[in-house]
Backbone as a printed PyTorch tensor [residue, N CA C, xyz], in Angstrom:
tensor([[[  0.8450,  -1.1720,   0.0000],
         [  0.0000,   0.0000,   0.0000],
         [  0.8900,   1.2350,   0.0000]],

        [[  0.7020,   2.0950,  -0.6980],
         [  1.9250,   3.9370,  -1.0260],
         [  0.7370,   4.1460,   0.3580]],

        [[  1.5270,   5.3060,   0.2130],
         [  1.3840,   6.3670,   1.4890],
         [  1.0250,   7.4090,  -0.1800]],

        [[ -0.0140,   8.2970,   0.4950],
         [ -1.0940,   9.2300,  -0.1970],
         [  0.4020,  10.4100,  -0.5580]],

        [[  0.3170,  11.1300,  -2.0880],
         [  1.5790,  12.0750,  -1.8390],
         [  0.7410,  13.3120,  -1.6080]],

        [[  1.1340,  14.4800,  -1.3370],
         [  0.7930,  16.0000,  -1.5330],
         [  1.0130,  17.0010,  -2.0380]],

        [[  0.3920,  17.5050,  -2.6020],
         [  0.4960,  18.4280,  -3.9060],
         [  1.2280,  19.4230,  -3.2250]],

        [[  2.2590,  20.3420,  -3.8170],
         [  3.0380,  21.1620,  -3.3100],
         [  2.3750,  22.3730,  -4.0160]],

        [[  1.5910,  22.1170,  -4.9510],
         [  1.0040,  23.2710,  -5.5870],
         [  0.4570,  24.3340,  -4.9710]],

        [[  0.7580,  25.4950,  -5.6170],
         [  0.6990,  27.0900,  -4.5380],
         [ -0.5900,  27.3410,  -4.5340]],

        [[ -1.1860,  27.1030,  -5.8680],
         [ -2.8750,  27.2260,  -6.2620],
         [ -3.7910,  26.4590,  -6.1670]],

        [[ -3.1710,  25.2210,  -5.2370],
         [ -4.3770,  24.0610,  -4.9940],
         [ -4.6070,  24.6830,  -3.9950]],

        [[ -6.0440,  23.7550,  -3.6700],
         [ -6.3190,  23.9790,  -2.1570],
         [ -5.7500,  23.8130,  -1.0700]],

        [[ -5.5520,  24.9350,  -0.2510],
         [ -5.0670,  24.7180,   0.8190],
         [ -5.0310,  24.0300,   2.0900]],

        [[ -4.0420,  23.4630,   2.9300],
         [ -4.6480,  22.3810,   3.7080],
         [ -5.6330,  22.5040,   4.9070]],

        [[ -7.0020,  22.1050,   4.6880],
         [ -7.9200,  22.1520,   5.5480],
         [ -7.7520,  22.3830,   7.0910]],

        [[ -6.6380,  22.2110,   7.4990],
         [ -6.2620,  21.9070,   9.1200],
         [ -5.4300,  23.5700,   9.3900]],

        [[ -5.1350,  23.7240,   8.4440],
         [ -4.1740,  25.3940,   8.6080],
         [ -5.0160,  26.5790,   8.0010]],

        [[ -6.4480,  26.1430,   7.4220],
         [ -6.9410,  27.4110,   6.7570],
         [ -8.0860,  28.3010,   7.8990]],

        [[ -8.1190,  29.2330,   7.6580],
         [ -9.1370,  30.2090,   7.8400],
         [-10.1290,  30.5970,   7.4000]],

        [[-11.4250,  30.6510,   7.6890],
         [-12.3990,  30.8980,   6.4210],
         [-13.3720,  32.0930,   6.8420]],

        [[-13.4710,  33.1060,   5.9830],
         [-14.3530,  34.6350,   6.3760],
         [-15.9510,  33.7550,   6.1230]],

        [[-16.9270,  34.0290,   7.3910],
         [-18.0350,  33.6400,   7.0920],
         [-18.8530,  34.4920,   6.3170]],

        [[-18.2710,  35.5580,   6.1820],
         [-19.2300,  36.6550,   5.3370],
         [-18.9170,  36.7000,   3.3740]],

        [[-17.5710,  37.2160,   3.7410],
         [-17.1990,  36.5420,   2.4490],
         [-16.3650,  35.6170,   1.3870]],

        [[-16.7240,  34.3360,   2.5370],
         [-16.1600,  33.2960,   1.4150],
         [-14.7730,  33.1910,   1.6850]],

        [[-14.0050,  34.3080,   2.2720],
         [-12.5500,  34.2590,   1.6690],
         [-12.0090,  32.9640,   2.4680]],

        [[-10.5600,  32.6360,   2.0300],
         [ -9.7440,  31.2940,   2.7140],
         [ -8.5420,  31.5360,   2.5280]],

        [[ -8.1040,  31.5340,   3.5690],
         [ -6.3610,  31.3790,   3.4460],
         [ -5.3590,  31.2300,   4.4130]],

        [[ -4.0600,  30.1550,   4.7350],
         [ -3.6360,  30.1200,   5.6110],
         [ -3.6770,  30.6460,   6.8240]],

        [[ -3.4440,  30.3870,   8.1210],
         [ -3.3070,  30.8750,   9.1510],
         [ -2.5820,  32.0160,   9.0830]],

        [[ -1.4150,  32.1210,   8.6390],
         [  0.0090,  32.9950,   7.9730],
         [  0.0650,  33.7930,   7.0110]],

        [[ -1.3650,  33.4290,   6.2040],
         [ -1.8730,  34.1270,   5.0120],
         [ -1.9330,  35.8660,   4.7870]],

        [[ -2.9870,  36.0030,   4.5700],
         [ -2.9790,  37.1860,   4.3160],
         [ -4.0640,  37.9470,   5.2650]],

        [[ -4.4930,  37.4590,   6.3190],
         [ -5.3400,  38.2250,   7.3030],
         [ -4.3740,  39.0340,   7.4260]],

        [[ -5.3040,  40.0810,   8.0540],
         [ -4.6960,  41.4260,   8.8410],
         [ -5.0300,  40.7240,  10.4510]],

        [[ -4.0460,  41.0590,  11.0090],
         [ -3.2480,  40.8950,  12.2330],
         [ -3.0630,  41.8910,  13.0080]],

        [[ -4.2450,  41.9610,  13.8360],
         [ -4.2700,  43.0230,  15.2810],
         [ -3.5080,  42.6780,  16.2780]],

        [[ -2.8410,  43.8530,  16.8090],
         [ -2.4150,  43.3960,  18.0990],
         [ -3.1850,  43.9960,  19.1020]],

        [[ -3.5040,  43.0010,  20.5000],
         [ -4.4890,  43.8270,  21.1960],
         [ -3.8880,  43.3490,  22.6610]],

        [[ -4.3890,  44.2160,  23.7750],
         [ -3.8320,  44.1020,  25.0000],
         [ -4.1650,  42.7040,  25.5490]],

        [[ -5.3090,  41.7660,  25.0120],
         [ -5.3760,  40.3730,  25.4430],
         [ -4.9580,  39.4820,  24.4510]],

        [[ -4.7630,  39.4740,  23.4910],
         [ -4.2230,  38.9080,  22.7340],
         [ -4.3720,  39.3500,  21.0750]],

        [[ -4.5580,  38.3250,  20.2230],
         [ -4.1890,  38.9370,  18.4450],
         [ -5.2780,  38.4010,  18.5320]],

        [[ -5.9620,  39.3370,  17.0280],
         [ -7.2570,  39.7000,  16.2340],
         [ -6.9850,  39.2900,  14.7570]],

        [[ -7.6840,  38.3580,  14.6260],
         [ -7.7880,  38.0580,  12.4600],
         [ -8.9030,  38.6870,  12.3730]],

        [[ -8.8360,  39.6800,  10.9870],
         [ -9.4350,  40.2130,  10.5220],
         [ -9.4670,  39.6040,   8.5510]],

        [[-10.9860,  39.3590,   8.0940],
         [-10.5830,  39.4780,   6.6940],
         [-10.0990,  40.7200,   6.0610]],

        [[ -9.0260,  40.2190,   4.8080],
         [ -8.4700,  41.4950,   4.2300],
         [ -9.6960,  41.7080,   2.7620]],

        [[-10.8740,  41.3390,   2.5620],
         [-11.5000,  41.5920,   1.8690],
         [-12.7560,  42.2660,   2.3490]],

        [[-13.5660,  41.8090,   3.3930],
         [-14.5050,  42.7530,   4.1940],
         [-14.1500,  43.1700,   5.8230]],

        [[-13.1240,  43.4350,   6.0490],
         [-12.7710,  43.2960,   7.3060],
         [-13.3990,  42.7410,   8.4610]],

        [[-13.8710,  41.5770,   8.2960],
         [-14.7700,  41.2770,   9.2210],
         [-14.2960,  40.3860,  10.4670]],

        [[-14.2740,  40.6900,  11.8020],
         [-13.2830,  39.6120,  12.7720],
         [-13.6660,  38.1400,  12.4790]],

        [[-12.9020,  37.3810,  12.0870],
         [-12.5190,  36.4250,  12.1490],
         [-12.7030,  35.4500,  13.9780]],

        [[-10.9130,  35.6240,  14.5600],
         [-11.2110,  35.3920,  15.9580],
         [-10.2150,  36.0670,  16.8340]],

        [[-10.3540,  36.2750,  17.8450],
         [ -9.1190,  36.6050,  18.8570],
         [ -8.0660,  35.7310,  19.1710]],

        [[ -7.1600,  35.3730,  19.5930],
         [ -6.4480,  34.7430,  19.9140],
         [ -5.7980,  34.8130,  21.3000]],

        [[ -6.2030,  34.1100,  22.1260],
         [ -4.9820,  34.8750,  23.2980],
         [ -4.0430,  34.7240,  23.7960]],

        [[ -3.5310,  35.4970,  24.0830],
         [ -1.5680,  35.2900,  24.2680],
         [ -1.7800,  34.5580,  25.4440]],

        [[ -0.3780,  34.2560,  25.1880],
         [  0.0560,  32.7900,  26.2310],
         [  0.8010,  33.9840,  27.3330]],

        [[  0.3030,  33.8460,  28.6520],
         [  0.7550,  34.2960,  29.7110],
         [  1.7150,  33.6600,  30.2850]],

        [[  2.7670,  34.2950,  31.2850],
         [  3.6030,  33.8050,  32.1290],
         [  3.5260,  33.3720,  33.3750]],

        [[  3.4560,  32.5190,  33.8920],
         [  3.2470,  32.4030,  35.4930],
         [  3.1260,  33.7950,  36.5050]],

        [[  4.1390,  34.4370,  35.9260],
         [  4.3490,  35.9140,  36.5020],
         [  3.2320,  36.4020,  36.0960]],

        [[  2.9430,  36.5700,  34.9770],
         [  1.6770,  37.8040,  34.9890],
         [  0.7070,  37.2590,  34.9890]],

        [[  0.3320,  35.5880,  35.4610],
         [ -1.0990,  35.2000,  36.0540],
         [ -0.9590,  35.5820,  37.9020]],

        [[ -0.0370,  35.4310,  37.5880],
         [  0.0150,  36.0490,  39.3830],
         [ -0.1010,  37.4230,  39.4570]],

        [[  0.5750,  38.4620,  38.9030],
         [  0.4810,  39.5030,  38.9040],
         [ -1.3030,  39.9190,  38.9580]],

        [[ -1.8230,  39.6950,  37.8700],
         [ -2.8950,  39.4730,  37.6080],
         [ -4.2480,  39.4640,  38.4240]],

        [[ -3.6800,  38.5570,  39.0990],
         [ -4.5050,  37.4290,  40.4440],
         [ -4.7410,  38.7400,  41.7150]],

        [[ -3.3350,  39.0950,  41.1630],
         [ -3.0880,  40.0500,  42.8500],
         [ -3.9650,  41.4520,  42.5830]],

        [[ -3.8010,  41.9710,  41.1190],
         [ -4.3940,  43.2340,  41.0210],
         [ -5.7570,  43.0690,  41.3000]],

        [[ -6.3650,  41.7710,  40.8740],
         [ -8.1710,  41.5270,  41.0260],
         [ -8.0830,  41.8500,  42.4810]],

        [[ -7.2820,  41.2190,  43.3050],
         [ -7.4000,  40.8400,  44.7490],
         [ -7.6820,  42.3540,  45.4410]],

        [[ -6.6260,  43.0270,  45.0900],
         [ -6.4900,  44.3460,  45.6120],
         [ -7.4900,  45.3610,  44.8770]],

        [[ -8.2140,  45.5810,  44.2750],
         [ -9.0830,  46.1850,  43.5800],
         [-10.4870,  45.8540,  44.1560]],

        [[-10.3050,  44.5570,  44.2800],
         [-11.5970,  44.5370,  44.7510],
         [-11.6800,  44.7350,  46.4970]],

        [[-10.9080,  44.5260,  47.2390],
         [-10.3920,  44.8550,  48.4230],
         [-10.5960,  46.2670,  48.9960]],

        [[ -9.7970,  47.3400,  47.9370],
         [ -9.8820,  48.3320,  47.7840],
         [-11.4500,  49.4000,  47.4850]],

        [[-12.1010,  48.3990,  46.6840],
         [-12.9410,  49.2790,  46.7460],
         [-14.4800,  49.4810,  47.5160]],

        [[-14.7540,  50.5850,  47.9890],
         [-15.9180,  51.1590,  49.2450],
         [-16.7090,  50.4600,  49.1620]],

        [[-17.2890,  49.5690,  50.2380],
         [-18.3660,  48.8300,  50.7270],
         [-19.6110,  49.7300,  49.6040]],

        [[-20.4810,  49.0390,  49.7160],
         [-21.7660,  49.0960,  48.6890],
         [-22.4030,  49.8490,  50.3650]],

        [[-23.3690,  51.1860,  49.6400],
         [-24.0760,  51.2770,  50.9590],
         [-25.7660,  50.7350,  50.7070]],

        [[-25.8760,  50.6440,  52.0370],
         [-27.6180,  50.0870,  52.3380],
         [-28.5280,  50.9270,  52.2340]],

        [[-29.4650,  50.9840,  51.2790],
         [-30.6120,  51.5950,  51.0770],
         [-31.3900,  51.7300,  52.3680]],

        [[-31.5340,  53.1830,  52.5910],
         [-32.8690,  52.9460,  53.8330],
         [-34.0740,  53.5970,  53.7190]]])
């Protein structure tokens, strides 16, 4: 039995497991492709480059450090802030 070969071709279809697809319009193309690529304070944004439409977010891979960091600012924020007062 061969083992299946793969087209190296630039204009075939691309491989199903690495593509992207715009639900609005149709478009497809690598992960690496040609989306536009946000950078955002929680992580990266695909955008299509034909209707700009978001795609998905992505979110960055954190460090132990800044899940802790993190952890601590919720802690103290919410700590910090003035008791709720009672309706009378």
């Amino acid at each position: 039995m061969s083992r299946p070969t793969h087209s190296t071709d630039v204009d075939g279809p691309p491989d199903g497991k690495s593509v992207l697809f715009c639900p609005v319009c149709d478009h497809q193309s690598p992960v690496d492709g040609d989306w536009v690529v946000r950078e955002r304070a929680t992580g990266v944004e695909y955008r299509c480059p034909v209707c700009d439409e978001r795609l998905t977010e992505r979110e960055r891979e954190r460090t132990p450090m800044a899940r802790a960091w993190s952890a601590w600012i919720r802690a103290a924020s919410a700590w910090l802030r003035p008791p709720k007062r009672l309706r009378v």
